[in-house]
NUBA-387653 format. One record per residue (C-alpha): residue number from 1; residue in three letters; y negated, z negated, x negated. Coordinates in nm, 2 decimals, always signed. Layout:
BEGIN
  num  residu      py      pz      px
  NUM     ALA       Y       Z       X
...
# end
This chain:
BEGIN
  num  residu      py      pz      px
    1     UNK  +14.83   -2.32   -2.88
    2     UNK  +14.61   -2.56   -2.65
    3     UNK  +14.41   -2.86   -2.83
    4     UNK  +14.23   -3.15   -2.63
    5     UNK  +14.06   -3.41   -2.80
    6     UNK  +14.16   -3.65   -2.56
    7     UNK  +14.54   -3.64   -2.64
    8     UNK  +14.76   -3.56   -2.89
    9     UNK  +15.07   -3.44   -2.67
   10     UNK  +14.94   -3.12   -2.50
   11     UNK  +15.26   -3.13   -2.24
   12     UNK  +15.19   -3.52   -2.16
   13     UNK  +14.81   -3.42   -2.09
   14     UNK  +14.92   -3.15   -1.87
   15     UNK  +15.15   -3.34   -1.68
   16     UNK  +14.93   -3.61   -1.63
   17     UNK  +14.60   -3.46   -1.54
   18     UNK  +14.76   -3.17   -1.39
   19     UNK  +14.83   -3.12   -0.98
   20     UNK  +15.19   -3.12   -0.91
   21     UNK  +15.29   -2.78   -0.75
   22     UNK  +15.70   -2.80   -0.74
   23     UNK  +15.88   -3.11   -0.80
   24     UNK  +15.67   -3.19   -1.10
   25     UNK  +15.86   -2.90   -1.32
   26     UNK  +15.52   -2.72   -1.24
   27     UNK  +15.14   -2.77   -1.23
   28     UNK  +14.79   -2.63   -1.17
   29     UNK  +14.60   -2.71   -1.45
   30     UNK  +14.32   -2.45   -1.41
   31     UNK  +14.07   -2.71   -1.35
   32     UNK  +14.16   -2.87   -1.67
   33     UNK  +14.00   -2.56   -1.85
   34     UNK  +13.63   -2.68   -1.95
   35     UNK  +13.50   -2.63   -2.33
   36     UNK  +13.49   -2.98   -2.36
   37     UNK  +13.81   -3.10   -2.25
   38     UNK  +14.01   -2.76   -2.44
   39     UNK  +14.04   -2.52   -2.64
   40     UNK  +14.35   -2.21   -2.70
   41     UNK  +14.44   -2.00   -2.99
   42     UNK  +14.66   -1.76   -3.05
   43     UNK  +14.92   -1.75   -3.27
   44     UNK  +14.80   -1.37   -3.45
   45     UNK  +14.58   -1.10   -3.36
   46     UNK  +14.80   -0.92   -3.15
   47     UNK  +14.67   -1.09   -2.86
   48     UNK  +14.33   -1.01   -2.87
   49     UNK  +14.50   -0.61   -2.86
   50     UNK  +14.72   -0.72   -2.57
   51     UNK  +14.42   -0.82   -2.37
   52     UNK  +14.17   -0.53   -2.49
   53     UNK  +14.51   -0.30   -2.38
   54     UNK  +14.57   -0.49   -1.99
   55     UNK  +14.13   -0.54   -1.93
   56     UNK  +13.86   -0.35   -1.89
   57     UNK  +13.53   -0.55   -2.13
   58     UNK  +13.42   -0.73   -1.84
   59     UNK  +13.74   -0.89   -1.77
   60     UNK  +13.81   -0.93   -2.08
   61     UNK  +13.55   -1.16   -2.16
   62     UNK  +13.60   -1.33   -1.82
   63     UNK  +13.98   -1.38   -1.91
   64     UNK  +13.87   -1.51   -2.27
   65     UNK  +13.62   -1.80   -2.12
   66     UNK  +13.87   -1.91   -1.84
   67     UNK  +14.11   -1.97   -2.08
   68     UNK  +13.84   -2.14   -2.34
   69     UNK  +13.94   -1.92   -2.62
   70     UNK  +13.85   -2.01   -2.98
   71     UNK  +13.70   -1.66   -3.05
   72     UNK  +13.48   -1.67   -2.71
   73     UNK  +13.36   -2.01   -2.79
   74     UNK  +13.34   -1.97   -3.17
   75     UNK  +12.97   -2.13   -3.17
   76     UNK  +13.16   -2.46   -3.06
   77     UNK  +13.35   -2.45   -3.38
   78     UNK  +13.20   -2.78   -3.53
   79     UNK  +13.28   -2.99   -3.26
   80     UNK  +13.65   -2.86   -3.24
   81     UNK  +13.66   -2.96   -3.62
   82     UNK  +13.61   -3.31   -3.50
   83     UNK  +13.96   -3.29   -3.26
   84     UNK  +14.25   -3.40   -3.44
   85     UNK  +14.51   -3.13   -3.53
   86     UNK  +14.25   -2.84   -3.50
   87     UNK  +14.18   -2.81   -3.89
   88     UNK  +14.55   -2.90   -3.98
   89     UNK  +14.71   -2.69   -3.70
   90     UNK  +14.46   -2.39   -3.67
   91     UNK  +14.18   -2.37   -3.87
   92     UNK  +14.30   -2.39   -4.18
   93     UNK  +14.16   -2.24   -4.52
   94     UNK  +14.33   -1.93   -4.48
   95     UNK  +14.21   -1.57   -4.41
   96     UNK  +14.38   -1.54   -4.05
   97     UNK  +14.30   -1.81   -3.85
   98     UNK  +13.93   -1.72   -3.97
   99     UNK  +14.01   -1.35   -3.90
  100     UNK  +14.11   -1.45   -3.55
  101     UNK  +13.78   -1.62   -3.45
  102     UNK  +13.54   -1.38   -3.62
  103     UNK  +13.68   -1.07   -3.47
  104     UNK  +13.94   -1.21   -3.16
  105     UNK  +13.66   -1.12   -2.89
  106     UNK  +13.56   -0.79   -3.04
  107     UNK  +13.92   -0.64   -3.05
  108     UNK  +13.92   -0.78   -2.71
  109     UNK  +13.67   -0.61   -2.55
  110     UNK  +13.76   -0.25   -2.78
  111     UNK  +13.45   -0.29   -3.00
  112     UNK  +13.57   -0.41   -3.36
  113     UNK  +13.57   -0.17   -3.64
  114     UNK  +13.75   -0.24   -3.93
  115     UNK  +13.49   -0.20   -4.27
  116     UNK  +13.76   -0.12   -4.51
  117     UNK  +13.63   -0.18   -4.80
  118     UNK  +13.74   -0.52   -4.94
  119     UNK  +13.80   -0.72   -5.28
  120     UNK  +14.00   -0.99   -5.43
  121     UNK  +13.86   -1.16   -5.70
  122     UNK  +14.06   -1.43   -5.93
  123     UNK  +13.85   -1.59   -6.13
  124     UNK  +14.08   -1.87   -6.23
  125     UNK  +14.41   -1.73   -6.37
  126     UNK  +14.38   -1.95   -6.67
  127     UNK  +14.30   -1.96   -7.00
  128     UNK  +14.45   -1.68   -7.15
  129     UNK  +14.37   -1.40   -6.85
  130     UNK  +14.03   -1.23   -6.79
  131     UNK  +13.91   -1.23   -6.45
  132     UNK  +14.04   -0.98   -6.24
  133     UNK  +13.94   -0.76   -5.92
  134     UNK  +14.13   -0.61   -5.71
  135     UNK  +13.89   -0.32   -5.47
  136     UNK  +14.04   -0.13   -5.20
  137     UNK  +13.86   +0.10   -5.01
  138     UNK  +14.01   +0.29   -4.64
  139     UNK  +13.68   +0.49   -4.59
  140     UNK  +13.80   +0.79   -4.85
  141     UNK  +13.94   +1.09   -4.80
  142     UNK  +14.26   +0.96   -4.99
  143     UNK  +14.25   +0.61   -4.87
  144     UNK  +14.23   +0.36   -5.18
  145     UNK  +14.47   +0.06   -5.01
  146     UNK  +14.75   +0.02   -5.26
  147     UNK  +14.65   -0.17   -5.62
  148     UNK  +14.87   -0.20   -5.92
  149     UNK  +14.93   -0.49   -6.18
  150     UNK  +15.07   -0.31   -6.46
  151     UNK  +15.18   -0.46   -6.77
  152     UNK  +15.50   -0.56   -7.00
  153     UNK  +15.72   -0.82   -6.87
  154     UNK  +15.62   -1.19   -7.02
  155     UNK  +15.21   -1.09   -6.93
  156     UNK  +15.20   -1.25   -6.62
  157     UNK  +15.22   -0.97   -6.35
  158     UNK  +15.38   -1.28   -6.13
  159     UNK  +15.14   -1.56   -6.20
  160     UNK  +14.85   -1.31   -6.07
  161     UNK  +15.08   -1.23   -5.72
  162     UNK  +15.15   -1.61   -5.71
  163     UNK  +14.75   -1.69   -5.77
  164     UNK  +14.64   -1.41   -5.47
  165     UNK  +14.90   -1.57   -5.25
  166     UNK  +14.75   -1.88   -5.32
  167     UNK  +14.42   -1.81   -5.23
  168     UNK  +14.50   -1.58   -4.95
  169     UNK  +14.69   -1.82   -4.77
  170     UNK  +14.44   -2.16   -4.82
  171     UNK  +14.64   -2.37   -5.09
  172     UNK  +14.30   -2.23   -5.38
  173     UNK  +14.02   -2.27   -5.31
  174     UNK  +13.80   -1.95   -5.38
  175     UNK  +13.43   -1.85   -5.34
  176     UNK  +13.47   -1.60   -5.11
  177     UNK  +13.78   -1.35   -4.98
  178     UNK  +13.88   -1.12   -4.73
  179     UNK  +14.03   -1.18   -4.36
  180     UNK  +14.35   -1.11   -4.37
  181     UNK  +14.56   -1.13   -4.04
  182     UNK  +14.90   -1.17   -4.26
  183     UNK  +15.03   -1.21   -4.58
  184     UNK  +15.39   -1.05   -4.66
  185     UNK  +15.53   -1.12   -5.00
  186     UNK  +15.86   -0.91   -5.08
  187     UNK  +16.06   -1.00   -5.47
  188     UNK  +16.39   -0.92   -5.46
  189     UNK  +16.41   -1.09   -5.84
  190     UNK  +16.70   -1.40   -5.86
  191     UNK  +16.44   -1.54   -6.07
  192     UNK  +16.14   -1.51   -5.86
  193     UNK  +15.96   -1.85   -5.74
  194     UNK  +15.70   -1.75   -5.46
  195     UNK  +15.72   -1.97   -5.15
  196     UNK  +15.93   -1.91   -4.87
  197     UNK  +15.76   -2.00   -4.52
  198     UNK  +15.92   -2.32   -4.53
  199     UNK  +15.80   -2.44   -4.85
  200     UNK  +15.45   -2.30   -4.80
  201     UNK  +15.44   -2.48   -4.48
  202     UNK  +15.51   -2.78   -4.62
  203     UNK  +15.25   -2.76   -4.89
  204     UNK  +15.04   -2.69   -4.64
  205     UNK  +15.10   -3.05   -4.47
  206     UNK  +15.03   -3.23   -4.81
  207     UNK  +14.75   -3.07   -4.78
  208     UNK  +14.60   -3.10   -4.48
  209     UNK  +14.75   -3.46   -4.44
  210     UNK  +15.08   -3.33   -4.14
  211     UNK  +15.36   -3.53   -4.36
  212     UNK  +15.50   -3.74   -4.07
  213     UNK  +15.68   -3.48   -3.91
  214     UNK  +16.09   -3.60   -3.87
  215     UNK  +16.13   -3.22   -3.93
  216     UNK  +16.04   -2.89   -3.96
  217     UNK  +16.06   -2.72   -3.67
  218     UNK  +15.81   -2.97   -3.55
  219     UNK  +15.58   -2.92   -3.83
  220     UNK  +15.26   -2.84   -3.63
  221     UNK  +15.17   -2.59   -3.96
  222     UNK  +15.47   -2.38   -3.92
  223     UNK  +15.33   -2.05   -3.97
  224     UNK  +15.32   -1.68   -3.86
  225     UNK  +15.09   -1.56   -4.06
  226     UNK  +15.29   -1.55   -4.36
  227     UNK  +15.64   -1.38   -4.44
  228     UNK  +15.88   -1.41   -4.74
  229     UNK  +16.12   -1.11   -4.75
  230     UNK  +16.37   -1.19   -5.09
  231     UNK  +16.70   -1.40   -5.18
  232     UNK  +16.56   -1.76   -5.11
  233     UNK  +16.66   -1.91   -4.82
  234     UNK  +16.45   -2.16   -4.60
  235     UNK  +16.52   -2.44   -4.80
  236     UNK  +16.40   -2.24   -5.15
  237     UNK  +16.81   -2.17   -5.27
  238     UNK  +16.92   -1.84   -5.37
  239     UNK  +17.15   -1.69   -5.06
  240     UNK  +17.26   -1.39   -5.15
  241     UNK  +17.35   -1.35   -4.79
  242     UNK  +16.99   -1.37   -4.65
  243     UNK  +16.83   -1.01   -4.66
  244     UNK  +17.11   -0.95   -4.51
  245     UNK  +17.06   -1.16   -4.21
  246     UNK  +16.69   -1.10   -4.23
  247     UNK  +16.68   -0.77   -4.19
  248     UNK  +16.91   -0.72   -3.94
  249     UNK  +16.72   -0.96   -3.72
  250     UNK  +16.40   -0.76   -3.81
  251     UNK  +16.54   -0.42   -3.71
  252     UNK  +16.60   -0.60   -3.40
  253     UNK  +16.23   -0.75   -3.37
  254     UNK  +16.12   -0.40   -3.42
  255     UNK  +16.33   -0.28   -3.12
  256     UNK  +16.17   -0.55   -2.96
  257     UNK  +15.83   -0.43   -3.06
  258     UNK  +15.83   -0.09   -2.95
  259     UNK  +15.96   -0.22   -2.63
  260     UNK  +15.75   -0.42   -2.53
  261     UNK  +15.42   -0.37   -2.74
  262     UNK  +15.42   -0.06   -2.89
  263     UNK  +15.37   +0.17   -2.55
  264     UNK  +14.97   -0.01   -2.54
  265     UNK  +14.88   +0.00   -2.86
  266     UNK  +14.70   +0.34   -2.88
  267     UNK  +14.83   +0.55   -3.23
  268     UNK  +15.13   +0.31   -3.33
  269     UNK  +15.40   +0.56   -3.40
  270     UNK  +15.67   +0.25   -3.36
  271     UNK  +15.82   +0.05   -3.59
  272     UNK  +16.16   +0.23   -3.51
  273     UNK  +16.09   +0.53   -3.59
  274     UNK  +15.90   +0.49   -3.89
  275     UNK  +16.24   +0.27   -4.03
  276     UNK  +16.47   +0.54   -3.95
  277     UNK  +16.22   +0.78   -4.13
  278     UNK  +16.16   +0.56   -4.42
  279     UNK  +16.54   +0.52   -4.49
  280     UNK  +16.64   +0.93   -4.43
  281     UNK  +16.49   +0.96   -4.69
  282     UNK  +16.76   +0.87   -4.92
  283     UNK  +17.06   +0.78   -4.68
  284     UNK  +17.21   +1.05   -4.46
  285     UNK  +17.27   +0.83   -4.15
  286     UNK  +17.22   +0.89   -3.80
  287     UNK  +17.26   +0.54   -3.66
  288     UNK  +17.24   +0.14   -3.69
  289     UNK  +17.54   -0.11   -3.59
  290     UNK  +17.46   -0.42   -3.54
  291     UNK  +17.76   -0.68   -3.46
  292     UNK  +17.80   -0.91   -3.18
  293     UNK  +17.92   -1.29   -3.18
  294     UNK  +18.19   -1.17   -2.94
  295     UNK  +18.25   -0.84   -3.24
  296     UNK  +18.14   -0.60   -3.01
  297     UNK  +17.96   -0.28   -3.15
  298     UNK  +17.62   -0.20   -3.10
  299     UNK  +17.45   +0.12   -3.15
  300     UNK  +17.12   +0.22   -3.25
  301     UNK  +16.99   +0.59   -3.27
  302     UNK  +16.69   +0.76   -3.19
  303     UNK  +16.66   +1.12   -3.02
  304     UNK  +16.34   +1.25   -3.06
  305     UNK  +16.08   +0.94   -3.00
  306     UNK  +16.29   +0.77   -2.78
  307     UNK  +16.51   +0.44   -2.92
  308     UNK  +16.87   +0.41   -2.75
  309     UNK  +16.99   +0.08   -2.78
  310     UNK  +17.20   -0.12   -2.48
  311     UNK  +17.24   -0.47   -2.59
  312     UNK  +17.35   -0.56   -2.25
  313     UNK  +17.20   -0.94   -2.33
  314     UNK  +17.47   -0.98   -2.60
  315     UNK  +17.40   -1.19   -2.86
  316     UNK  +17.38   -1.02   -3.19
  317     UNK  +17.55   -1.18   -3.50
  318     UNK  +17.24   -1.14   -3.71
  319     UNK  +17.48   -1.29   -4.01
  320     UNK  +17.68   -1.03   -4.02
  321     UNK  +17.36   -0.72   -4.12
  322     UNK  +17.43   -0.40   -3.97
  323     UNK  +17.61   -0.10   -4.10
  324     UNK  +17.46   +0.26   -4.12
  325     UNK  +17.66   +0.53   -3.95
  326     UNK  +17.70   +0.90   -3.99
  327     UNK  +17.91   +1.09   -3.72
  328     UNK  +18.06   +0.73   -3.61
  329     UNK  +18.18   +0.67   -3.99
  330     UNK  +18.00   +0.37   -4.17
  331     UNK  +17.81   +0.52   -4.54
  332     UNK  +17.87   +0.35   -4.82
  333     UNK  +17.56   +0.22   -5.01
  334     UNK  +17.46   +0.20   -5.35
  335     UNK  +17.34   -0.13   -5.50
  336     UNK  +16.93   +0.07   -5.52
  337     UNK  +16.99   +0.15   -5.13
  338     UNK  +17.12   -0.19   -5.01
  339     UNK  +16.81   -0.34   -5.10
  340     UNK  +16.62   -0.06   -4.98
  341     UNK  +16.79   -0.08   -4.66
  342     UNK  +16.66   -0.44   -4.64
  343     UNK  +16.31   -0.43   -4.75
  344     UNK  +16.19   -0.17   -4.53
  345     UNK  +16.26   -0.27   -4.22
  346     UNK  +16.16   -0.61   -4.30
  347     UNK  +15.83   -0.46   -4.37
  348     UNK  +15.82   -0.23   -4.09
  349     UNK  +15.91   -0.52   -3.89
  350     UNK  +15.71   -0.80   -4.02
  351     UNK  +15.35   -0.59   -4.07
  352     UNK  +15.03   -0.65   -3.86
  353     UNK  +14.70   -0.51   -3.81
  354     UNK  +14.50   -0.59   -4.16
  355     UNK  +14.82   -0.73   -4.31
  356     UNK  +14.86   -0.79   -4.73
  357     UNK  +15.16   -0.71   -4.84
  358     UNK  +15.24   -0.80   -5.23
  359     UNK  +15.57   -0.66   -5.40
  360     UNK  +15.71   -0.77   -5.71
  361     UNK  +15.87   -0.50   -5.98
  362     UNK  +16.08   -0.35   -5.67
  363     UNK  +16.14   -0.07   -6.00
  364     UNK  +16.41   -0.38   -6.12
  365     UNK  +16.63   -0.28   -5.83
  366     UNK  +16.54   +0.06   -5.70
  367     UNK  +16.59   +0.35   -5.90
  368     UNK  +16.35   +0.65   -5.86
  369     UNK  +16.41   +0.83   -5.62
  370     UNK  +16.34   +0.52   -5.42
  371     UNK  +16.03   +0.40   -5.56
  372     UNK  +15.91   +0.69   -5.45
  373     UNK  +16.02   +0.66   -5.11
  374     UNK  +15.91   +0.29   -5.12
  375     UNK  +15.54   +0.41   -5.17
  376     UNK  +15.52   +0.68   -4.91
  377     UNK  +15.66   +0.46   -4.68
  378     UNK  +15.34   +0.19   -4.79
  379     UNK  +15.11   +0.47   -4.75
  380     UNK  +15.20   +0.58   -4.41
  381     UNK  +15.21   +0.21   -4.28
  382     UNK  +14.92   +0.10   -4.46
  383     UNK  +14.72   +0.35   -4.27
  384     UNK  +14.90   +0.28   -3.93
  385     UNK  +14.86   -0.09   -3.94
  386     UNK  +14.50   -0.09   -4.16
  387     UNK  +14.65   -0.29   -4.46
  388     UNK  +14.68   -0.30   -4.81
  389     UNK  +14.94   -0.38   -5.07
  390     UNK  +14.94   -0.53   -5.45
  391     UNK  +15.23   -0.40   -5.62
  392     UNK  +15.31   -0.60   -5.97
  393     UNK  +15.48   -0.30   -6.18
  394     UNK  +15.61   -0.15   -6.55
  395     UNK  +15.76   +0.16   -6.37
  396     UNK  +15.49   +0.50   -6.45
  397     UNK  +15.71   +0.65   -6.14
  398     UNK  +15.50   +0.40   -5.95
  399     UNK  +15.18   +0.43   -6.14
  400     UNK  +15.17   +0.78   -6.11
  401     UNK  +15.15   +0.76   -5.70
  402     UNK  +14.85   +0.56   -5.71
  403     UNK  +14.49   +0.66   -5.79
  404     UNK  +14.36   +0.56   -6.12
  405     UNK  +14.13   +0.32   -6.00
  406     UNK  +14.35   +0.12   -5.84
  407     UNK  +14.56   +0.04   -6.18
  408     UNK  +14.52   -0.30   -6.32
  409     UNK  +14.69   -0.29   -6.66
  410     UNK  +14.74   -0.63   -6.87
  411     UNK  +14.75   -0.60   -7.22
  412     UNK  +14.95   -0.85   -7.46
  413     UNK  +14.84   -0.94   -7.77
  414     UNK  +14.92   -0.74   -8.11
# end
């Protein structure tokens, strides 16, 4: 994203202080690039890794201040508060976009470490609810990155998830918190209420004053630092349908990832692999089908670390899911596995660097066997990708995979 505070449409101001180079479809704008006249930011992180993975730290930091990047320039950050859109469309009060221009330049030039020790601290639940703390600490032996809510159903193990959402992604204010790149919440409940990335976007607008948009998908605060991973679809109704169609389209982001991103970023395992993992564990399958629009099979498998996959630029029918295969023959799956076999690639798929990832009473539709699986899976990702979870739970199976300290339990009264 490019701001100006001389105009509002970024394209128009392009086009009309930029030199024409072909038939007005393209132009040099590179003299346009001065700290007062712009400003970029990046949609996520991942950039700043991109450019720390194609630079040495020299050009780097060259590439960073040709392009007037928000990180490079951070010290100019009061006067970009005074350009329309750069509070409602960037800097808003969440953990990310203030994640982005703390550390942007430092992952760019290789020299960000991450602290890992970090807290949560909800000090506002309401009247009848103590304040509560959530620590996690990744410099242990046995890293401390997964906390529990544990309690009886009716003591508001939701209402706390709801309240860290809420100040994690900007809509509470709170006195301090930590920078989180993303936020990933995951309730497979037909009851459940947490927003779906429409409906926090829009919430969002109120906020920050953005309601004039004719619709959506011109809403400058659509975001993608946020993911809802459940039953709702974008307009908040139940669609039984949609994890489905979700995570079939994020088996194929994750194909996409370890294509195209994975092979520079130095330790990642790919997302891939670590689905098919994840999901062996409790289905014997050997591949993934997707379906075309034309019905046309597609295969997925993976020999050894290598992903075969030929889409040959068909267009997948993300509506129809995909099918897991075992010697050519589709498995059958239980009720526990189907939604297994949606939530982890969606997680796999959807994580970042220094993501939160919050996961409502997944013991409701899993049975044992895979809440176990679910938390190995956390713990293997959570290490990969330096993130955390909050898991809101009654199941002990759960409990008992966590360290002690990490166990918030909520007591009703007598």
């Amino acid at each position: 994203m490019v701001l100006s505070p001389d105009m509002r449409n970024m394209r128009e101001f392009f086009e009309t202080n930029g030199r024409p180079v072909k038939r007005r479809i393209i132009f040099d704008v590179s003299r346009l690039f001065r700290t007062d006249k712009l400003v970029s930011m990046p949609n996520n992180i991942e950039y700043y890794k991109a450019v720390s993975s194609l630079f040495e730290e020299k050009q780097a930091l060259d590439f960073l201040k040709i392009l007037c990047d928000v990180s490079y320039f951070k010290d100019n950050l009061d006067d970009y508060k005074k350009w329309y859109g750069f509070e409602s469309r960037f800097y808003r009060d969440n953990s990310s976009s203030k994640s982005i221009i703390k550390n942007g330049t430092k992952i760019a030039i290789g020299s960000y470490e991450i602290d890992g020790v970090i807290s949560i601290s909800l000090d506002d639940l309401g009247d009848s609810f103590e304040p509560l703390l959530f620590s996690f600490d990744k410099r242990l032996e046995i890293p401390q990155d997964i906390n529990l809510v544990i309690g009886k159903n009716g003591l508001g193990k939701t209402h706390i998830l709801k309240e860290v959402c809420d100040v994690i992604t900007g809509l509470k204010a709170a006195k301090s918190k930590p920078l989180f790149n993303k936020l990933i919440v995951v309730s497979y409940s037909p009851f459940e209420n947490f927003y779906t990335n429409r409906e926090l976007s829009e919430l969002l607008s109120v906020k920050y004053g953005v309601e004039d948009t004719i619709n959506m998908s011109d809403n400058p605060l659509s975001i993608d630092d946020y993911t809802y991973i459940g039953f709702r679809n974008a307009e908040g109704y139940f669609d039984r349908n949609r994890p489905f169609s979700f995570s079939a389209k994020c088996i194929s982001n994750a194909i996409t990832y370890d294509r195209d991103i994975a092979w520079w970023a130095e330790g990642d395992v790919g997302k891939v692999k670590t689905i098919f993992s994840t999901l062996s564990l409790s289905m014997n399958f050997d591949s993934i089908r997707f379906t075309t629009i034309k019905g046309k099979h597609i295969d997925v498998t993976m020999k050894g670390e290598k992903i075969e996959f030929n889409d040959e630029d068909e267009e997948i029918n993300y509506e129809a899911g995909v099918v897991f295969l075992n010697n050519n023959k589709e498995i059958k799956l239980s009720s526990g596995q189907q939604i297994y076999s949606y939530m982890i690639p969606s997680i796999v798929s959807e994580i970042q660097d220094e993501t939160l990832i919050i996961i409502d009473e997944p013991e409701l539709y899993l049975h044992p066997a895979l809440e176990i699986g679910l938390i190995e899976m956390l713990k293997n990702v959570l290490k990969q990708r330096n993130s955390y979870a909050i898991i809101a739970t009654h199941s002990s199976i759960i409990a008992r995979e966590v360290q002690s300290k990490c166990v918030n339990v909520l007591k009703g009264l007598c």
